[in-house]
C-alpha positions as CSV (number, residue, x, y, z in Angstrom):
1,X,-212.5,-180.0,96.9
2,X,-208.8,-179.3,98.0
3,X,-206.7,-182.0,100.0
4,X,-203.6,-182.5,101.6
5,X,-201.3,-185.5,101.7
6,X,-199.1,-185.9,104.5
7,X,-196.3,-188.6,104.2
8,X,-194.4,-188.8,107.7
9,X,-191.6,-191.2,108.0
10,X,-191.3,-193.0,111.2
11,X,-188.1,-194.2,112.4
12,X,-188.4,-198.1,111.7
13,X,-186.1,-199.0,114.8
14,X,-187.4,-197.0,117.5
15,X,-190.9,-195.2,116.4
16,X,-189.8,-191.7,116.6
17,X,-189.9,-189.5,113.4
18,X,-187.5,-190.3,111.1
19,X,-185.8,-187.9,108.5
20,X,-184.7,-189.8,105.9
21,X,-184.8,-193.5,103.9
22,X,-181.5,-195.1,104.1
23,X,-180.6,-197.9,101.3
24,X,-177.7,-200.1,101.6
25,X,-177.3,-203.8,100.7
26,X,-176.0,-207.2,101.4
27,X,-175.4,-210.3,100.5
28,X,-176.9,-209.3,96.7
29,X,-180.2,-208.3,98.7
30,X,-181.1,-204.3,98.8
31,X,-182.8,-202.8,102.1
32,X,-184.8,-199.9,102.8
33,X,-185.3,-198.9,106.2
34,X,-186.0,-195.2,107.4
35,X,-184.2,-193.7,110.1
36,X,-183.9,-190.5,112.3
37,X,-180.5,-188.7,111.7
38,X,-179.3,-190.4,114.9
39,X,-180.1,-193.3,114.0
40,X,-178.7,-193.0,110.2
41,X,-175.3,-191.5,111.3
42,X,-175.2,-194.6,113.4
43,X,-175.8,-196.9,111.1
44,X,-173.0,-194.8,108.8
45,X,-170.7,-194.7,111.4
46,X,-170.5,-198.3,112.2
47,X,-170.8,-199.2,108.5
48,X,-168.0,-196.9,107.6
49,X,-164.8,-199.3,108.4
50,X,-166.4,-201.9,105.9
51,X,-167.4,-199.4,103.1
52,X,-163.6,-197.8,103.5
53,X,-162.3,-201.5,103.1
54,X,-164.5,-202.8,100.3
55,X,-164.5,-202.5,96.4
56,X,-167.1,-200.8,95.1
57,X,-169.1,-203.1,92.2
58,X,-171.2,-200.6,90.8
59,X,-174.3,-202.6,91.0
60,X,-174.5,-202.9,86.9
61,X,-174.8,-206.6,86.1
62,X,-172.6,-207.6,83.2
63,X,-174.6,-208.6,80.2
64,X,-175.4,-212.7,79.8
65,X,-174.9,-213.3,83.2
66,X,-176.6,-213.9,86.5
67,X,-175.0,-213.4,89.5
68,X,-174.1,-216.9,91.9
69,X,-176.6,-215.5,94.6
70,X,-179.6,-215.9,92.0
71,X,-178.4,-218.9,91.0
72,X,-178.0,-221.0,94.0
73,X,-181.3,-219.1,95.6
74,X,-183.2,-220.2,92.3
75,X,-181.2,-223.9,93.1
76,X,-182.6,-223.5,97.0
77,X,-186.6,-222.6,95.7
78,X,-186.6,-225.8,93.4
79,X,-184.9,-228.1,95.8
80,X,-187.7,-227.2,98.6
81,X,-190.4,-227.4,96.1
82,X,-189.2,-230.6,94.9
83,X,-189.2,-231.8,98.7
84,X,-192.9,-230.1,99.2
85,X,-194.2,-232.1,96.6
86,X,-194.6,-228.6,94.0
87,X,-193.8,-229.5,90.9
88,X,-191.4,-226.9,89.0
89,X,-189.0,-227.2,85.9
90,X,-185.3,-227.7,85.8
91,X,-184.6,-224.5,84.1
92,X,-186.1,-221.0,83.1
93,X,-188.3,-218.6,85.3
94,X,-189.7,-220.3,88.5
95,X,-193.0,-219.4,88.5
96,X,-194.0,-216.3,91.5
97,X,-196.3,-218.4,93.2
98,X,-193.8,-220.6,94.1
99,X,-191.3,-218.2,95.0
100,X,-194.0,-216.7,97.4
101,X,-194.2,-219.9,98.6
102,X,-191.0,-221.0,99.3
103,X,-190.3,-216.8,101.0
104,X,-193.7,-218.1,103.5
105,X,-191.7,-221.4,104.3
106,X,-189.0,-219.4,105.4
């Protein structure tokens, strides 16, 4: 039996079709959101004066290191699950359950 997958993108901001998946990121977090090609030059366009003025980093984390973002957010999860009564170590991985948990809480 033959079949035939469709994948249609729909524009995430205003329902039409959309033509493409746009990444960008801030703040150390990445998005995804798919956009028309109105909509994506848009978002370009009113991007563009803070891509002209910034550094690019590259994305390539330097070995050894995590960046300040992970560390305070990993800080934020075991403070809240400290006050929630969750118990979680001082150091190492914080387990996933509890980073669902703490992503529901907020």
């Amino acid at each position: 039996m033959a079949q035939q997958v469709i994948k249609r993108l729909i524009d995430d901001l205003d329902g039409d079709e959309a033509e493409e998946t746009v990444s960008f990121a801030i703040d150390g977090v990445t998005y995804e959101i798919d956009l028309s090609a109105d909509n994506a030059r848009i978002l370009r366009d009113r991007l563009s004066p803070f891509v002209q003025s910034a550094r690019r980093s590259g994305g390539v984390r330097q070995p050894g290191g995590r960046a300040v973002a992970s560390r305070r957010r990993s800080a934020d999860i075991r403070a809240w699950a400290k006050a929630s009564g969750i118990e979680v170590s001082e150091r190492g991985r914080i387990p996933a359950t509890i980073v669902e948990e703490y992503q529901r809480a907020h």
